[in-house]
C-alpha positions in Angstrom: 13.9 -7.0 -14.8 10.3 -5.7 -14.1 8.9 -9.3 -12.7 11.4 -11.3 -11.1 11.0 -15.0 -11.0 10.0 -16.3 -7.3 10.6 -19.6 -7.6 14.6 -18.5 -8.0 14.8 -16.4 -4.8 17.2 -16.7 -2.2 15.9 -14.4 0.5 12.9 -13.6 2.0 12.6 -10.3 4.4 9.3 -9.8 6.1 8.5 -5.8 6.5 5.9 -3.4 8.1 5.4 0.0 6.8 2.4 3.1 6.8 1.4 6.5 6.3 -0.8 9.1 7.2 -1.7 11.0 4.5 -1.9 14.5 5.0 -3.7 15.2 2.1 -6.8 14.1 0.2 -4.5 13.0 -2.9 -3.0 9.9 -3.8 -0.2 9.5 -1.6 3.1 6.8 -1.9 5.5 7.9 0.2 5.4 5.2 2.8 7.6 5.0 6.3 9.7 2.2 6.6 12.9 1.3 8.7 11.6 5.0 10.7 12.3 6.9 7.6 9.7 7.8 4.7 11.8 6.8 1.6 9.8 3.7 0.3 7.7 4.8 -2.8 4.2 3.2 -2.7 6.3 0.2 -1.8 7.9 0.0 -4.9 10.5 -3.1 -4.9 14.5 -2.8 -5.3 15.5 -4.5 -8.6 15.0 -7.7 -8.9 12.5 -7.8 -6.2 8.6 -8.6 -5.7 7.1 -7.4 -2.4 4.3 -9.6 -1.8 1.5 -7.6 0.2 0.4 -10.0 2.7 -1.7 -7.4 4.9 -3.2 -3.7 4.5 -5.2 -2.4 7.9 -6.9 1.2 7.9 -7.2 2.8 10.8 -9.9 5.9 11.0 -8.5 8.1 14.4 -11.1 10.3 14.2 -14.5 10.8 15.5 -16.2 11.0 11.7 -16.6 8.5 9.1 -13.8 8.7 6.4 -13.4 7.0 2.6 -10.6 5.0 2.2 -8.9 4.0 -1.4 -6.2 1.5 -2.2 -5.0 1.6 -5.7 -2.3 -0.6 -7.6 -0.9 1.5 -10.2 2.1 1.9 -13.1 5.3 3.9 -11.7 3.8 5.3 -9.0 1.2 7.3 -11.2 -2.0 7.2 -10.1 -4.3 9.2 -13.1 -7.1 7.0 -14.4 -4.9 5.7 -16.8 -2.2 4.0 -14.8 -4.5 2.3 -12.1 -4.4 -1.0 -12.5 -6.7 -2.2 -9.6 -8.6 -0.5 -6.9 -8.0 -3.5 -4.0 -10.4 -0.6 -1.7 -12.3 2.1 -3.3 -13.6 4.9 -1.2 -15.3 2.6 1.5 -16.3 4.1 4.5 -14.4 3.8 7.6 -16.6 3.8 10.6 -15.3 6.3 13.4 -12.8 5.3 15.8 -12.7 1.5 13.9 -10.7 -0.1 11.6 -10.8 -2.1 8.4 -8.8 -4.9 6.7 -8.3 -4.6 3.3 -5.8 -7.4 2.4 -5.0 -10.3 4.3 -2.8 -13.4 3.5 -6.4 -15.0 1.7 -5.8 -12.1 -0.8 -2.4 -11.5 -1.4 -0.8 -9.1 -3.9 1.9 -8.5 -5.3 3.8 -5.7 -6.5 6.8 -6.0 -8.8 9.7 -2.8 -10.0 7.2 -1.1 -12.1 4.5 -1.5 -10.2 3.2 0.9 -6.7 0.8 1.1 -4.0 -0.9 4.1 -3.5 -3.7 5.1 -0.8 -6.5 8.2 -0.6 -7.2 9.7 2.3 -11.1 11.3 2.3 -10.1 13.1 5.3 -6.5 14.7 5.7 -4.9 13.3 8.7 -7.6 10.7 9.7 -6.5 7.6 8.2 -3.3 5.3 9.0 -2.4 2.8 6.3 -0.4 0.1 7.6 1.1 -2.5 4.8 2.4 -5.8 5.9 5.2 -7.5 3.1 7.4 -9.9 2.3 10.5 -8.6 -0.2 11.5 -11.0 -2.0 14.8 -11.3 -3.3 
């Protein structure tokens, strides 16, 4: 089932992960539960993750782009991306930027991912805030 019906669920787990991408490519491979197994936050079956917060961090002394893309399977050519949430906004040095908060939720169901750009390797920390729904 690709987009579970939330008005049947019977649990609701609230979750925190990130990454740092070391690269300037789309990355999904998020850390979660201290290990970096959860796909661009990718739901189990029969699960929505509602995305109640994104921060971005820039750790670095430079200006850095940020992206945040919704996208098909975890595939993020320009054919897949459904929504850019942030796209390549600038990061002022040593700040930090909110991308979503609970005004401006979103959710990702099974066949659906979250993936983030990095303009700089190393400089950004993505943290995701989410409710799985079950």
């Amino acid at each position: 089932m690709a987009n579970p019906n939330i008005a049947a669920i019977t649990s609701i787990y609230g979750n925190t992960a990130y990454v740092v991408p070391s690269t300037t490519s789309a990355t999904t491979s998020w850390t979660y539960n201290g290990t970096t197994s959860l796909t661009g936050l990718t739901p189990a079956t029969n699960t929505v993750n509602k995305i109640t917060g994104i921060i971005v961090a820039n750790t670095t002394a430079s200006a850095v782009a940020a992206t945040v893309a919704v996208g098909n399977n975890a595939t993020y050519g320009s054919a897949t991306v459904i929504s850019y949430p942030c796209y390549q906004i600038s990061v002022p040095a040593n700040a930090s930027l909110i991308v979503v908060d609970k005004t401006t939720d979103l959710y990702i169901t099974e066949n659906q991912s979250l993936a983030v750009i990095s303009g700089t390797a190393n400089a950004l920390t993505f943290t995701a805030v989410f409710e799985a729904y079950t």
